[in-house]
C-alpha positions as CSV (number, residue, x, y, z in Angstrom):
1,X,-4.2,23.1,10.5
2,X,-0.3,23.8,9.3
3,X,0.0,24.3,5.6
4,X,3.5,23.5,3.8
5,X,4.4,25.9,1.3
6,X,8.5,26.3,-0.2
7,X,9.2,23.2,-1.0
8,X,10.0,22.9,-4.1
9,X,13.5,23.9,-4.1
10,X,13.9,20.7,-1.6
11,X,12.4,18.8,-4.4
12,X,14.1,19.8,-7.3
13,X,17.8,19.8,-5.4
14,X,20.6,18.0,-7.1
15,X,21.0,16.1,-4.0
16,X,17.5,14.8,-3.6
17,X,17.2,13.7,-7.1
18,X,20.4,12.0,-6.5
19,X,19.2,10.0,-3.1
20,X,16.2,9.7,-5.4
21,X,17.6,7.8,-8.4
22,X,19.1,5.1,-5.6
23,X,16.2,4.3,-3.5
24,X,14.2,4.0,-7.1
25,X,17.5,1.5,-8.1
26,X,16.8,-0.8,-4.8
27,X,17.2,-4.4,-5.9
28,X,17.0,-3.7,-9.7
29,X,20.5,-2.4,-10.6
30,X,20.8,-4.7,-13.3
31,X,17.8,-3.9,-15.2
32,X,18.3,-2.7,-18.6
33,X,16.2,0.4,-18.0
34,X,18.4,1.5,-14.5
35,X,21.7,-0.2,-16.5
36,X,21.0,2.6,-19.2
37,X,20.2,5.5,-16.7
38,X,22.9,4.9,-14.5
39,X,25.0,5.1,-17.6
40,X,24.7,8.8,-17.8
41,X,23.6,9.2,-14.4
42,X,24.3,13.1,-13.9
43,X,23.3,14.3,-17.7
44,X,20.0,12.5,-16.9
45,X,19.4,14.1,-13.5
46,X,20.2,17.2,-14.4
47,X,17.7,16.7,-17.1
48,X,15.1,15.5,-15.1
49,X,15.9,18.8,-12.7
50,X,15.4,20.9,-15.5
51,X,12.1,19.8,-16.9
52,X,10.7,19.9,-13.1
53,X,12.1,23.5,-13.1
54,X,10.7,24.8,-16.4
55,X,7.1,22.7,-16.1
56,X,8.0,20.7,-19.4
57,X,8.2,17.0,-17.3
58,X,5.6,14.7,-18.1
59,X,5.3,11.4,-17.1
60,X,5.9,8.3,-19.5
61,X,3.7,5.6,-20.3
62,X,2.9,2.4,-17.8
63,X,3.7,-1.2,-18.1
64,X,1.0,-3.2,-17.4
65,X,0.8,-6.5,-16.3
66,X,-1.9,-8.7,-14.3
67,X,-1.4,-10.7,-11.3
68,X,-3.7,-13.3,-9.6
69,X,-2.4,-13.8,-6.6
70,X,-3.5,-13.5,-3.4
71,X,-6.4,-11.7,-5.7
72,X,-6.5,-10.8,-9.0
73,X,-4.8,-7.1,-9.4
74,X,-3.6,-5.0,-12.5
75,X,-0.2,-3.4,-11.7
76,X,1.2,-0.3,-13.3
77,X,5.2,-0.1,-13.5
78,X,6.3,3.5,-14.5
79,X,9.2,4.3,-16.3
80,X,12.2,4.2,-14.0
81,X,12.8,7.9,-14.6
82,X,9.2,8.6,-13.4
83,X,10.2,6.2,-10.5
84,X,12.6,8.7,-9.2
85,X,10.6,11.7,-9.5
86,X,8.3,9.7,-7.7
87,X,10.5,9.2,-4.9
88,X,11.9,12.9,-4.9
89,X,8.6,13.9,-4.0
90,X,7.8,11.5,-1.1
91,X,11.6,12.0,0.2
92,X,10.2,16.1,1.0
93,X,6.2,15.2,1.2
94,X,5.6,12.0,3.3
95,X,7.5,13.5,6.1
96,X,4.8,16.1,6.7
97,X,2.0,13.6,6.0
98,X,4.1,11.2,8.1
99,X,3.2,13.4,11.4
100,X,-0.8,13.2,10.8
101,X,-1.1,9.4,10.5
102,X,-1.7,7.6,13.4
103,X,0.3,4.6,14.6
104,X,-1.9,1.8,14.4
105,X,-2.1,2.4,10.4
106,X,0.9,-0.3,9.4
107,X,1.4,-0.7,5.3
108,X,3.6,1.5,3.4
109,X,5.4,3.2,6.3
110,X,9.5,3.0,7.2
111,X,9.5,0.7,10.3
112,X,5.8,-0.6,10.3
113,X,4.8,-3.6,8.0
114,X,3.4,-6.9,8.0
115,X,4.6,-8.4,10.8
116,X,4.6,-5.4,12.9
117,X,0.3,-5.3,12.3
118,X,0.1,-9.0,12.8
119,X,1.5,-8.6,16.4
120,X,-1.1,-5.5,17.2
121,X,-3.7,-7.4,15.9
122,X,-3.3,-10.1,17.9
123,X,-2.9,-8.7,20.9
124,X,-6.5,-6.5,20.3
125,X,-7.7,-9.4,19.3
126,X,-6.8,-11.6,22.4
127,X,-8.0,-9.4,24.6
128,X,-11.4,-8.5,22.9
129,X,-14.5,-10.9,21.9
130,X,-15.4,-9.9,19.4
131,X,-13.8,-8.7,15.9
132,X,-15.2,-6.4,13.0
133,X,-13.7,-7.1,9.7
134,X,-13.6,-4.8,7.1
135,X,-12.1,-4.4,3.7
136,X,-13.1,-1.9,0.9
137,X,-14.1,-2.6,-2.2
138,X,-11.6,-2.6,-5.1
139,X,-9.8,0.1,-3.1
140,X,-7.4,1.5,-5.5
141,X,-9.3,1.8,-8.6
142,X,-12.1,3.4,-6.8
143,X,-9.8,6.3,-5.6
144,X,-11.5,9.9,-6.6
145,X,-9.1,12.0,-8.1
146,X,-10.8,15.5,-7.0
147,X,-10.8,14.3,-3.9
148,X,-7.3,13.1,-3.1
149,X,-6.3,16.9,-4.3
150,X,-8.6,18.0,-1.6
151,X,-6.8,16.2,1.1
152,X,-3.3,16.9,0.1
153,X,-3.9,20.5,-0.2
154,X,-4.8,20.4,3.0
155,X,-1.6,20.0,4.4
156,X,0.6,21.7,1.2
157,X,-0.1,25.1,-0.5
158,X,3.6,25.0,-2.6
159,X,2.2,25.7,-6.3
160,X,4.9,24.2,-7.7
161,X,4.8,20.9,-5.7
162,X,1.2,21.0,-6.3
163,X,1.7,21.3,-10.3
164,X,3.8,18.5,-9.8
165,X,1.5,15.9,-7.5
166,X,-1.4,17.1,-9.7
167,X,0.6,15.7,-13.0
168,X,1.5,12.5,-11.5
169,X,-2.3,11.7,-10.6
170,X,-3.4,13.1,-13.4
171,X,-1.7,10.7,-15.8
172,X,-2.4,7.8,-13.8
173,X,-3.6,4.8,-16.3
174,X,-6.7,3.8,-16.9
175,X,-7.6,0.9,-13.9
176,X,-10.3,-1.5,-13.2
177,X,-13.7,0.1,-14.1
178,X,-15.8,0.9,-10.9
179,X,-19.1,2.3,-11.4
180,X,-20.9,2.8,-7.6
181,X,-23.2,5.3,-7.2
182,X,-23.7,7.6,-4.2
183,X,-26.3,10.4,-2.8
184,X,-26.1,13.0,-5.0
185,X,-24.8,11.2,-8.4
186,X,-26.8,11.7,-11.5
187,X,-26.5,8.6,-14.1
188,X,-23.3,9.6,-15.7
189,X,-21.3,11.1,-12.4
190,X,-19.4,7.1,-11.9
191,X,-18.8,8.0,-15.4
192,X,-17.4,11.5,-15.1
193,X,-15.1,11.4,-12.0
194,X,-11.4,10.6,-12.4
195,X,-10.6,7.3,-10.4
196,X,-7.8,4.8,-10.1
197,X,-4.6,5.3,-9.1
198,X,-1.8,3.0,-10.5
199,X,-1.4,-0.1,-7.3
200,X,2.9,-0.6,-8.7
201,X,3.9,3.5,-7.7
202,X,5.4,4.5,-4.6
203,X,3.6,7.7,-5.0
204,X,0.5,5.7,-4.9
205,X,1.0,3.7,-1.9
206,X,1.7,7.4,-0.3
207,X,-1.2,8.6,-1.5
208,X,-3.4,5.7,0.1
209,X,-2.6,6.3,3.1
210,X,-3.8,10.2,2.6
211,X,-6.9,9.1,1.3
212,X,-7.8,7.5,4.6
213,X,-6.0,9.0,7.0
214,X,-8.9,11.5,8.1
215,X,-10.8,7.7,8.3
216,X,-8.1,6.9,11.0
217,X,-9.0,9.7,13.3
218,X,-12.4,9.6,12.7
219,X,-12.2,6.2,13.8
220,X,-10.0,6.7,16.8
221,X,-11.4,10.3,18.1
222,X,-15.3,10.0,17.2
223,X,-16.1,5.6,17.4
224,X,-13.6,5.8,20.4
225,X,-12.5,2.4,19.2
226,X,-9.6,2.2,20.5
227,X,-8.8,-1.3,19.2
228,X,-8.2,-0.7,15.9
229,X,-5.5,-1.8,12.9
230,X,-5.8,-0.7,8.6
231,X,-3.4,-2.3,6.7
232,X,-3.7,0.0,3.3
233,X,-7.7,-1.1,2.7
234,X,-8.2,-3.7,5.3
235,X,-9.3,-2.5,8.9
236,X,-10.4,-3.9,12.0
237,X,-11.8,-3.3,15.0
238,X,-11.6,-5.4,18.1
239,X,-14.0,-5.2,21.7
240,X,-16.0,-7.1,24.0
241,X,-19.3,-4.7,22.9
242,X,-21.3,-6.5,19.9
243,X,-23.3,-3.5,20.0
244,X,-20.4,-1.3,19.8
245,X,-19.5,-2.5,16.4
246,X,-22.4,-3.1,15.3
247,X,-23.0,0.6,15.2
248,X,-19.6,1.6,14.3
249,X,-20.1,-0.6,10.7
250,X,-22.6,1.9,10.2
251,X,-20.6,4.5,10.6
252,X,-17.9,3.7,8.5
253,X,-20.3,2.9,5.8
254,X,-21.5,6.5,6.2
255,X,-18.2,8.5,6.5
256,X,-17.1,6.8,3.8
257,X,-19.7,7.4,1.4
258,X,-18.0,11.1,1.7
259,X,-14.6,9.5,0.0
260,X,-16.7,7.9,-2.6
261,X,-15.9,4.4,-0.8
262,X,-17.5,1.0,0.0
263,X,-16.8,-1.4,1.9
264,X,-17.0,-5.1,0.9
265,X,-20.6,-6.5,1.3
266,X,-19.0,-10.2,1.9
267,X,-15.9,-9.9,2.9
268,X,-16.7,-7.3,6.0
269,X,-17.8,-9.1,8.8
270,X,-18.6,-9.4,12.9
271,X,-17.7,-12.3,14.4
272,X,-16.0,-14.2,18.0
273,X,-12.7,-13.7,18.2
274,X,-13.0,-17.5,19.0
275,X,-13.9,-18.7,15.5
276,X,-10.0,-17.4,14.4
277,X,-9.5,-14.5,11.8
278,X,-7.8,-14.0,8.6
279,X,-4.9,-10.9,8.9
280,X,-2.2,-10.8,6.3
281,X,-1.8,-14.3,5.7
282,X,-2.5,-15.6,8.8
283,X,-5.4,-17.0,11.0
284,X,-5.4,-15.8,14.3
285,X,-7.3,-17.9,16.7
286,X,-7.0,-17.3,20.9
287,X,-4.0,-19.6,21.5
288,X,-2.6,-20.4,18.1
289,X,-1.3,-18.5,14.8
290,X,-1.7,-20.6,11.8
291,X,-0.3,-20.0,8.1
292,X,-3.8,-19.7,5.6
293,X,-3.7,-22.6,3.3
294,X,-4.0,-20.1,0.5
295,X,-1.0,-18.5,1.5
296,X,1.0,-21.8,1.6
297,X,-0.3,-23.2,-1.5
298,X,1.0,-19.3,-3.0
299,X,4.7,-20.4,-0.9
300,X,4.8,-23.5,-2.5
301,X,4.4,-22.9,-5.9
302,X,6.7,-20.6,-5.4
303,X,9.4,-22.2,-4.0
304,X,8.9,-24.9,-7.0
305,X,9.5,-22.4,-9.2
306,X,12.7,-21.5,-8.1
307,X,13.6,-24.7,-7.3
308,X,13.2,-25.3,-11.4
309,X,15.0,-22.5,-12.3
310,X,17.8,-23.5,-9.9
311,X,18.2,-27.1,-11.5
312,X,17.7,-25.2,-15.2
313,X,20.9,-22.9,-14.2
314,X,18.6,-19.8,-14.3
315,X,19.2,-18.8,-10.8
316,X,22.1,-19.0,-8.3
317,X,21.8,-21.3,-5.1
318,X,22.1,-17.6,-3.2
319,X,18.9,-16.8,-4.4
320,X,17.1,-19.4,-3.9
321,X,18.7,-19.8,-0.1
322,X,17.9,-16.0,0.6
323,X,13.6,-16.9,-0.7
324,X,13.9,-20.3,1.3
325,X,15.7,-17.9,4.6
326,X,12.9,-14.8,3.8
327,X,9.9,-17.4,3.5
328,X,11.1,-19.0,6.8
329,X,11.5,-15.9,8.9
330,X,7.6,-14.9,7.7
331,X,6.8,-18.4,9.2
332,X,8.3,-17.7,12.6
333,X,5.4,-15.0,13.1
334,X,3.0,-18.2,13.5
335,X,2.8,-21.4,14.8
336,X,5.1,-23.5,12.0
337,X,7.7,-25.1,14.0
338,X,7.5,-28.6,12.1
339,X,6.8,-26.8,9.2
340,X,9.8,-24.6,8.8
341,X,12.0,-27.4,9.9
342,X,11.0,-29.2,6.4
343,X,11.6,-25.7,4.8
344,X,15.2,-25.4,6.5
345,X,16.0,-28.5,5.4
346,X,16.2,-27.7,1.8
347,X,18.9,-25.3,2.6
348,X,21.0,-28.6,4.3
């Protein structure tokens, strides 16, 4: 396997901090934090360049806030001059990891997404009879630390951009407890192993994808399920063989007790493909896509929202048309003819 080495130069470049600072600046321009960055753009990249250089950076502390919808999360927002270290590093790193993953693995990837999975399901699952649902258990919080390390070095032997993805896990906050215990673990080792990674970094989405990225391949070149989508901890696996997937939950089970990993006792299941299946806010049944009720209710409230901060002068009508036109065009991936006529018609 190809090990990366010089690129830390790449990283450190003017230029790439520069590209840096405005992909972190995407859609938040006006914040007071980017307002005050941009101010002294240069002085403050040049800065940033220097620390990286000398070994002196280290990363500020998180915001933290909790959401509870579609599930109840913690998200970590880094300072925004973390943010575009952050993205300096994926700008020279993800393009080497970018070559390993496979291309039915959708989230947190330039030109996959949502939609993109929703359509692959669909057809695996149109074409199978059966379907075996997975997701892991509290996926982000439970990632290992010494592992994750493991895999990226892997692929990258640069001691400096080593140094440098080694800081940024290592000051990850402090996430959702998770004690599990595997083979092997004495009573304090859920206690004694870094875990978590911060769900609100770009670095962190990256480095989910890592994490399971040896999954993918075990999946695809030893199961031989062919039939097969992960959007970031939510998998599946489609065929006509009960027996096929019977066995292959076992097997995950097992290769993933080696990343320190389970999968969700309840929510991981094998089922018809006829009784319809929940994927990204949809249910997918043989000849029909609906919109989940839960993911209505979430559009709804939503769009009340902003209708009351439209009528309270909080918002323009241009943003409220552009969440009305965005919630619309995520409806046209289902079945919702009437119902984005009713949503189009708040925009008349």
């Amino acid at each position: 396997m190809k090990r990366y080495g010089n690129l830390w130069q790449e990283i450190v470049d003017f230029g790439n901090l520069l590209s840096a600072a405005k992909l972190a600046q995407k859609g938040k321009r006006f914040r007071h934090n980017v307002l005050a960055f941009n101010y002294n753009l240069e002085r403050e990249l040049f800065k940033l360049k220097e620390e990286l250089e000398s070994k002196t950076y280290r990363p500020g502390p998180y915001k933290t806030f909790e959401i509870v919808e579609p599930k109840r999360r913690l998200i970590s927002a880094a300072p925004y001059r973390d943010r575009v270290v952050h993205h300096a590093l994926c700008n020279i790193v993800v393009p080497i990891f970018e070559r390993t993953f496979i291309h039915d693995s959708y989230a947190n990837r330039i030109g996959f997404g949502t939609h993109r999975a929703l359509r692959r399901f669909t057809n695996f699952a149109r074409s199978s009879r059966y379907i075996l649902q997975c997701d892991i258990k509290k996926y982000f919080p439970s990632i290992d630390h010494e592992i994750l390390k493991l895999l990226v070095r892997h692929k990258i032997k640069c001691p400096d951009t080593l140094w440098l993805i080694d800081t940024i896990i290592d000051n990850s906050n402090p996430q959702q407890s998770v004690v599990e215990y595997f083979p092997g673990d004495d009573l304090l080792s859920p206690l004694s192993r870094r875990r978590g990674l911060p769900i609100g970094n770009l670095s962190s989405q990256f480095f989910a994808n890592v994490y399971l990225n040896g999954f993918d391949h075990f999946v695809l070149e030893q199961l031989k399920i062919s039939k097969y989508v992960r959007y970031v901890d939510d998998f599946v696996f489609c065929s006509n063989d009960r027996l096929l997937l019977q066995d292959a939950r076992l097997a995950v089970e097992e290769y993933l007790v080696k990343l320190r990993l389970k999968i969700h006792p309840i929510k991981s299941q094998l089922f018809e493909t006829k009784e319809g299946a929940n994927f990204l806010g949809f249910r997918v049944f043989p000849d029909t896509i609906r919109v989940r009720q839960e993911s209505l209710r979430r559009g709804r409230r939503r769009l009340r929202r902003l209708q009351r901060e439209y009528a309270n002068g909080e918002i323009e009508l241009a943003k409220l048309s552009r969440s009305v036109q965005s919630w619309v065009a995520h409806l046209e991936h289902g079945n919702t003819w009437n119902l984005r006529q009713i949503m189009l018609t708040l925009l008349s």
